[in-house]
Backbone and ligand atoms as CSV (ligand in chain L), in Angstrom:
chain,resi,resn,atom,element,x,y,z
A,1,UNK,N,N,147.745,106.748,126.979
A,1,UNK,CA,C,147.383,105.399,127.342
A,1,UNK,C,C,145.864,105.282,127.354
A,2,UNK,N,N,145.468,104.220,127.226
A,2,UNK,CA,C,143.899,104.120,127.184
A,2,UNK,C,C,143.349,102.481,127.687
A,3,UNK,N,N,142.068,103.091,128.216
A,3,UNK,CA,C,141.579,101.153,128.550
A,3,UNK,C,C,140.692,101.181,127.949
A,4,UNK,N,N,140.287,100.048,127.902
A,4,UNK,CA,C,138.915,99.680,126.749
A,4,UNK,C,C,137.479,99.824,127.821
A,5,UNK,N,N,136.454,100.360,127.129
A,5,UNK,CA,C,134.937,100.273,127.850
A,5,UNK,C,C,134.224,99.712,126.718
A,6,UNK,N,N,133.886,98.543,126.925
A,6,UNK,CA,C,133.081,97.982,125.505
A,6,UNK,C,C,133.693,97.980,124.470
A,7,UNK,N,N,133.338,98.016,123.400
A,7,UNK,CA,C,134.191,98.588,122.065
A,7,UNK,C,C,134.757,100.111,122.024
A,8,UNK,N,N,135.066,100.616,123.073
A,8,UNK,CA,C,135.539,101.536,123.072
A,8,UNK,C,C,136.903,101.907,123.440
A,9,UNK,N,N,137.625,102.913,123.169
A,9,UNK,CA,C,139.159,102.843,123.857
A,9,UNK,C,C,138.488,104.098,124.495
A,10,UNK,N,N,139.027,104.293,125.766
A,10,UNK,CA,C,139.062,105.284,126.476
A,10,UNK,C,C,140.305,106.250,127.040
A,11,UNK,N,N,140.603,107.507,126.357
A,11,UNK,CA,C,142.165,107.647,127.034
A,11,UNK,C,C,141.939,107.835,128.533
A,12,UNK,N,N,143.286,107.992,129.200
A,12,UNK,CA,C,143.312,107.881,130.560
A,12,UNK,C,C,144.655,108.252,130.730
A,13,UNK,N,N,145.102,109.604,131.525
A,13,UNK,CA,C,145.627,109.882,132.265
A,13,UNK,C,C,146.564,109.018,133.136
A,14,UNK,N,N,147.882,109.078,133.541
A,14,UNK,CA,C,148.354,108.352,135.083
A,14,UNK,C,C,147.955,108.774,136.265
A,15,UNK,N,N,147.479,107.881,136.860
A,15,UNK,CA,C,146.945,107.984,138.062
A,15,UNK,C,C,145.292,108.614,137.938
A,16,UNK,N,N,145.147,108.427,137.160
A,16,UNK,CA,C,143.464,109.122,136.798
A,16,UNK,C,C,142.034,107.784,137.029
A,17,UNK,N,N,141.418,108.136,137.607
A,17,UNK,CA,C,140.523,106.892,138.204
A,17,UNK,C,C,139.340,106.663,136.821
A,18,UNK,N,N,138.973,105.246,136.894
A,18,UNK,CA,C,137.966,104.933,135.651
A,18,UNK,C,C,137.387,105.710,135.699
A,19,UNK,N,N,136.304,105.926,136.756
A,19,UNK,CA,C,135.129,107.214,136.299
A,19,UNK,C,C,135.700,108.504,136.363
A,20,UNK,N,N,136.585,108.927,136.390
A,20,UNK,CA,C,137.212,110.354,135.904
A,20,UNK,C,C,137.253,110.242,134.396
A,21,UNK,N,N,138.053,109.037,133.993
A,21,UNK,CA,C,138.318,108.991,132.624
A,21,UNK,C,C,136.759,108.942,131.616
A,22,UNK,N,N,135.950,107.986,132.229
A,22,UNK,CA,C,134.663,108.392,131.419
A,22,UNK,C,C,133.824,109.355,131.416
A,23,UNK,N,N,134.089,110.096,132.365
A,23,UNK,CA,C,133.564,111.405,132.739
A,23,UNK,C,C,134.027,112.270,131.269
A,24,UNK,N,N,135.380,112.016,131.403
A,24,UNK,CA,C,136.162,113.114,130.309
A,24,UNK,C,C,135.243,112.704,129.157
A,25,UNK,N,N,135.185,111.716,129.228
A,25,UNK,CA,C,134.734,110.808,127.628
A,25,UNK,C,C,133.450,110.819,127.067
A,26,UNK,N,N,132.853,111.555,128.311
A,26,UNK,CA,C,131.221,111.963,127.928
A,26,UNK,C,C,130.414,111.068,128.367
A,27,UNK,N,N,130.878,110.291,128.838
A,27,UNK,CA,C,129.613,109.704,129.683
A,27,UNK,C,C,129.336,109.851,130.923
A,28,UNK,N,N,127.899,109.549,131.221
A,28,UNK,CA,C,127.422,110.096,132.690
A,28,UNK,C,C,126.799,109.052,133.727
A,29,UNK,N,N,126.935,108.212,132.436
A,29,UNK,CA,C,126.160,106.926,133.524
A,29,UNK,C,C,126.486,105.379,132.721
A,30,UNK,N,N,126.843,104.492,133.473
A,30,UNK,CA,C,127.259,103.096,132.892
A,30,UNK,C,C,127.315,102.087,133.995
A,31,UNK,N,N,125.829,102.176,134.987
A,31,UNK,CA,C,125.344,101.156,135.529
A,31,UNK,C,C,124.335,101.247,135.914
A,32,UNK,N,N,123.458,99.918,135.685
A,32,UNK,CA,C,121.958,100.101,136.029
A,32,UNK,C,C,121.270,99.738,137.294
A,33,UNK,N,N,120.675,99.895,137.777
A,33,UNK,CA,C,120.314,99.378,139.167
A,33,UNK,C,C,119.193,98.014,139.165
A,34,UNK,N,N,119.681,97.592,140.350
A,34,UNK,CA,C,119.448,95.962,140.035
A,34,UNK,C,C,117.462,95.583,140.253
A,35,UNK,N,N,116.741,96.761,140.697
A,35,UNK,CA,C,115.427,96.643,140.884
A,35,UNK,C,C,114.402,96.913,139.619
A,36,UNK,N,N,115.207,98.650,139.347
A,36,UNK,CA,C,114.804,99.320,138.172
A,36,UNK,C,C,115.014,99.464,136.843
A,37,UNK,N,N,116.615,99.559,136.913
A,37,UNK,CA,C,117.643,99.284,136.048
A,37,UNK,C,C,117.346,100.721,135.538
A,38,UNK,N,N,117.422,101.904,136.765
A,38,UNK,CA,C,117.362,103.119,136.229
A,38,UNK,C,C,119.106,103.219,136.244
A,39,UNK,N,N,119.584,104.265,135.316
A,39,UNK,CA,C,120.810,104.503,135.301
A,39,UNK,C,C,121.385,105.131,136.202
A,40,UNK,N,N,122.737,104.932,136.919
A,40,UNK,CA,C,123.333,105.061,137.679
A,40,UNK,C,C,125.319,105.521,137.041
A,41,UNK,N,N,126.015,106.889,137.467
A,41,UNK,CA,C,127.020,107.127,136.947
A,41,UNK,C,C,127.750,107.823,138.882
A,42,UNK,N,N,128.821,108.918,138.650
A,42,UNK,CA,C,129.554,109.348,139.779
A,42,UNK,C,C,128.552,110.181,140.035
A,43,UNK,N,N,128.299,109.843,141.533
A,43,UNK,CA,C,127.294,110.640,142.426
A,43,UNK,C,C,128.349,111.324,143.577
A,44,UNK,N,N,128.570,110.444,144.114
A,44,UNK,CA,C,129.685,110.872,145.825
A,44,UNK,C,C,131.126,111.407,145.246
A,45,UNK,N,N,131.918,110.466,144.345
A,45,UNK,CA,C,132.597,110.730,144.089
A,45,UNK,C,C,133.822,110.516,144.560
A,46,UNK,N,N,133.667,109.988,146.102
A,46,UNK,CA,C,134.478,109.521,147.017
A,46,UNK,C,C,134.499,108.384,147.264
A,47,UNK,N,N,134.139,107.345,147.002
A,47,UNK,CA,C,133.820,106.081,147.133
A,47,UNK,C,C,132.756,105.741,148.136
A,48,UNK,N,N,132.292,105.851,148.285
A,48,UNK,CA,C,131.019,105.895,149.657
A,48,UNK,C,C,129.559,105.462,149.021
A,49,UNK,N,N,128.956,105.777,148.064
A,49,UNK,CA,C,127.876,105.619,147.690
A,49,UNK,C,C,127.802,104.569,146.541
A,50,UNK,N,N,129.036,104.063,145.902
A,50,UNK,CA,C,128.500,102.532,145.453
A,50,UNK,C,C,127.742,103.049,144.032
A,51,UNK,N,N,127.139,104.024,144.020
A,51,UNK,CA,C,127.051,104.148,142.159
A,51,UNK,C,C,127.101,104.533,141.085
A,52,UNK,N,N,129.100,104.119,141.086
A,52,UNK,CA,C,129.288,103.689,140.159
A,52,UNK,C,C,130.012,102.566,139.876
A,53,UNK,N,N,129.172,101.378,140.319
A,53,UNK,CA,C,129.834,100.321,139.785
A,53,UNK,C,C,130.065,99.925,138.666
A,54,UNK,N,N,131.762,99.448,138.168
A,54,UNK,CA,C,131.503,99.051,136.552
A,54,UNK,C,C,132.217,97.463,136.810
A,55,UNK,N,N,132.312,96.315,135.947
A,55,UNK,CA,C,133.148,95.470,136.224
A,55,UNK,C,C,134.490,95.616,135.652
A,56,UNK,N,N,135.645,95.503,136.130
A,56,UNK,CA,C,136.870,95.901,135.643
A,56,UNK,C,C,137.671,94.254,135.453
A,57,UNK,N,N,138.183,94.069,134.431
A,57,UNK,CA,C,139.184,92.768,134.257
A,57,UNK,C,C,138.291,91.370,134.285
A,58,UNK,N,N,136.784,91.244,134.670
A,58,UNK,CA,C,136.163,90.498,134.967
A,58,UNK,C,C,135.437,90.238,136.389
A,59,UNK,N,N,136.016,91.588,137.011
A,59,UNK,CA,C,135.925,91.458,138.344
A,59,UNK,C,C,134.955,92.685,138.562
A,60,UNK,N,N,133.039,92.105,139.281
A,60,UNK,CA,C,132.258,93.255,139.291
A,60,UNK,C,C,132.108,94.030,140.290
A,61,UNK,N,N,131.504,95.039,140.237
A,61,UNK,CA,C,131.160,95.786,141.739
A,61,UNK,C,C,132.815,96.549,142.060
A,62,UNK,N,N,133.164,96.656,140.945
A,62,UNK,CA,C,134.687,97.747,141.263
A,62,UNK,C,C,133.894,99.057,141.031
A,63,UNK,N,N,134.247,100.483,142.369
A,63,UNK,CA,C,134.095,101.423,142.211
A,63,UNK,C,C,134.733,102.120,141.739
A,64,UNK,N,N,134.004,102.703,140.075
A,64,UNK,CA,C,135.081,103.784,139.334
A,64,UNK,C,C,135.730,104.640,140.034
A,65,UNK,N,N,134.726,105.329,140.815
A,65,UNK,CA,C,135.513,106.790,141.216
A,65,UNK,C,C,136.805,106.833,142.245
A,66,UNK,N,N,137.391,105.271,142.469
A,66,UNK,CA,C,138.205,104.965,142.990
A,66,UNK,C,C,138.977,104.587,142.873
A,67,UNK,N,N,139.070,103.664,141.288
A,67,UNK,CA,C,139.741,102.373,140.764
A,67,UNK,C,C,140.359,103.381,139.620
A,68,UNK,N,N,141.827,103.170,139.890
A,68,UNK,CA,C,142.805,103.686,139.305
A,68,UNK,C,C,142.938,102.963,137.394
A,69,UNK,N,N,142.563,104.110,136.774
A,69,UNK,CA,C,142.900,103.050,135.427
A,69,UNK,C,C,144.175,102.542,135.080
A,70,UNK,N,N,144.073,101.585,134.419
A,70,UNK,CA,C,145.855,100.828,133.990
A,70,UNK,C,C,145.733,100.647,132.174
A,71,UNK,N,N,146.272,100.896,131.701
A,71,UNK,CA,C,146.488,100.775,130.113
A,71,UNK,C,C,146.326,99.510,130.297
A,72,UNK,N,N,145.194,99.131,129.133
A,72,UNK,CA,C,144.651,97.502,128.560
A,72,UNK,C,C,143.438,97.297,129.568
A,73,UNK,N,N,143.287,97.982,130.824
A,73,UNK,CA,C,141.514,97.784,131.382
A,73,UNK,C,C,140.775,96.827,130.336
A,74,UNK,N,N,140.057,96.286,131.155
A,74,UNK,CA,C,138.986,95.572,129.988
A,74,UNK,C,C,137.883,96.331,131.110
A,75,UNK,N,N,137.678,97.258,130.979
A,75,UNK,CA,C,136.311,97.525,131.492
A,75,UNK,C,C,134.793,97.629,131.049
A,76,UNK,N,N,133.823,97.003,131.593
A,76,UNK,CA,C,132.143,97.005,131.446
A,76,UNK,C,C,131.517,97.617,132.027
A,77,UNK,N,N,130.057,98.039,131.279
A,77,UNK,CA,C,129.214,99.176,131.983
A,77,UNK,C,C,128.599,97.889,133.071
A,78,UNK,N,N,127.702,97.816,134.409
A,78,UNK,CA,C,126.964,96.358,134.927
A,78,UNK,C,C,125.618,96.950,135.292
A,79,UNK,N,N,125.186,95.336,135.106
A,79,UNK,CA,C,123.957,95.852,135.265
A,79,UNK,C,C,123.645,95.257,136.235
A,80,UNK,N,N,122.330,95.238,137.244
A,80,UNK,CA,C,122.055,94.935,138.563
A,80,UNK,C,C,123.292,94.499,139.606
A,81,UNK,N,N,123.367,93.030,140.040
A,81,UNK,CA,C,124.045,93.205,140.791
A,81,UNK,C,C,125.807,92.652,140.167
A,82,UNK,N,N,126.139,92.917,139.106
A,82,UNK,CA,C,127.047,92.392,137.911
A,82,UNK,C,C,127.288,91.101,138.322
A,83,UNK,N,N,126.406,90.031,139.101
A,83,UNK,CA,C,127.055,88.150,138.976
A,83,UNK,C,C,125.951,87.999,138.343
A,84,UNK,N,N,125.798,87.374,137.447
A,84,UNK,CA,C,124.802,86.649,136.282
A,84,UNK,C,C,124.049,85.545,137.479
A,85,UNK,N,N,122.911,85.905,137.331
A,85,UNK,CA,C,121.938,84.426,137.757
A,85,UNK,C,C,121.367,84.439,139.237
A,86,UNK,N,N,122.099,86.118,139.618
A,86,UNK,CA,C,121.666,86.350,141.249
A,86,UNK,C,C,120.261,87.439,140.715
A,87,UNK,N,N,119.063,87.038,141.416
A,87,UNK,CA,C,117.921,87.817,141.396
A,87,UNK,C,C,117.445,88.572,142.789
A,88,UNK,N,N,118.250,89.617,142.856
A,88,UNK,CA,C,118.449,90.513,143.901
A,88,UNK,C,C,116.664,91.137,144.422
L,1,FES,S1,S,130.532,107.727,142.942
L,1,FES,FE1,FE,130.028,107.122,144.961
L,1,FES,S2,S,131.237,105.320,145.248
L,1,FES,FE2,FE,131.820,106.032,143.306
Protein backbone atom coordinates (compact mmCIF):
# COMPACT_ATOMS: atom_id res chain seq x y z
CA UNK A 1 0.00 0.00 0.00
CA UNK A 2 1.32 3.44 -0.45
CA UNK A 3 0.34 7.28 0.12
CA UNK A 4 1.34 9.96 -1.97
CA UNK A 5 4.10 12.81 -0.70
CA UNK A 6 4.09 15.29 -3.54
CA UNK A 7 4.55 13.51 -6.72
CA UNK A 8 5.65 10.80 -4.99
CA UNK A 9 4.12 7.34 -3.93
CA UNK A 10 5.44 6.31 -0.76
CA UNK A 11 5.07 2.55 0.36
CA UNK A 12 3.77 2.09 3.81
CA UNK A 13 3.40 -0.65 5.95
CA UNK A 14 -0.07 -1.35 8.23
CA UNK A 15 -0.06 0.44 11.03
CA UNK A 16 3.28 2.20 10.15
CA UNK A 17 3.23 6.06 10.96
CA UNK A 18 3.96 8.84 8.01
CA UNK A 19 7.33 9.70 9.27
CA UNK A 20 8.39 6.08 9.69
CA UNK A 21 7.36 5.56 6.15
CA UNK A 22 9.52 8.54 4.88
CA UNK A 23 12.17 7.72 6.96
CA UNK A 24 12.27 4.28 5.03
CA UNK A 25 12.05 6.38 1.86
CA UNK A 26 15.09 8.41 2.49
CA UNK A 27 14.09 11.32 3.61
CA UNK A 28 15.16 13.24 6.64
CA UNK A 29 13.45 16.31 6.63
CA UNK A 30 10.05 17.75 5.00
CA UNK A 31 9.30 20.84 7.06
CA UNK A 32 10.59 24.18 7.31
CA UNK A 33 10.45 26.39 10.16
CA UNK A 34 8.31 29.31 10.11
CA UNK A 35 11.21 32.11 11.16
CA UNK A 36 14.16 30.49 9.26
CA UNK A 37 12.75 27.99 7.16
CA UNK A 38 15.72 25.85 8.35
CA UNK A 39 14.73 22.20 7.78
CA UNK A 40 13.02 20.30 10.18
CA UNK A 41 12.33 16.07 9.98
CA UNK A 42 11.75 13.20 13.26
CA UNK A 43 13.60 14.55 16.18
CA UNK A 44 11.53 13.12 19.49
CA UNK A 45 9.92 10.69 17.74
CA UNK A 46 7.20 10.47 20.23
CA UNK A 47 5.06 13.13 19.44
CA UNK A 48 6.20 15.80 21.86
CA UNK A 49 8.42 18.07 19.93
CA UNK A 50 6.21 19.15 16.96
CA UNK A 51 9.02 18.73 14.22
CA UNK A 52 7.67 16.98 12.14
CA UNK A 53 4.91 18.60 10.89
CA UNK A 54 3.58 17.59 7.42
CA UNK A 55 -0.05 18.51 6.14
CA UNK A 56 -2.00 15.29 5.64
CA UNK A 57 -5.50 15.24 3.45
CA UNK A 58 -5.39 19.08 3.58
CA UNK A 59 -5.23 19.21 7.09
CA UNK A 60 -1.75 21.05 8.53
CA UNK A 61 0.31 20.71 11.57
CA UNK A 62 -0.41 16.71 11.58
CA UNK A 63 2.48 15.03 13.47
CA UNK A 64 4.19 12.35 11.30
CA UNK A 65 5.74 10.45 13.90
CA UNK A 66 2.29 9.80 15.10
CA UNK A 67 -0.14 9.88 12.25
CA UNK A 68 -0.83 6.48 11.15
CA UNK A 69 -0.55 6.19 7.24
CA UNK A 70 -3.78 5.08 5.23
CA UNK A 71 -3.42 4.00 1.47
CA UNK A 72 -4.33 7.20 -0.87
CA UNK A 73 -2.70 9.88 1.97
CA UNK A 74 -2.42 12.97 0.07
CA UNK A 75 0.43 14.05 2.07
CA UNK A 76 2.73 17.56 1.94
CA UNK A 77 6.10 18.54 3.07
CA UNK A 78 4.85 22.49 5.20
CA UNK A 79 6.33 25.16 5.43
CA UNK A 80 6.19 27.72 8.39
CA UNK A 81 3.17 27.62 10.06
CA UNK A 82 1.24 25.37 7.03
CA UNK A 83 -2.12 28.17 6.94
CA UNK A 84 -1.21 30.40 3.98
CA UNK A 85 -1.32 34.21 4.85
CA UNK A 86 -0.46 33.78 8.73
CA UNK A 87 3.00 35.77 9.31
CA UNK A 88 4.12 34.08 12.42
S1 LIG B 1 9.27 13.96 15.87
FE1 LIG B 1 8.72 15.05 17.67
S2 LIG B 1 6.56 15.29 17.46
FE2 LIG B 1 7.11 14.09 15.76
Amino acid sequence: MTFRFGDREIAVEPGQSIGAALLAAGYRSWRTTRHDGAPRGIFCGIGVCFDCLVTVNGRPNQRACVTEAHPGDRVEPQEGTGHAGLAC
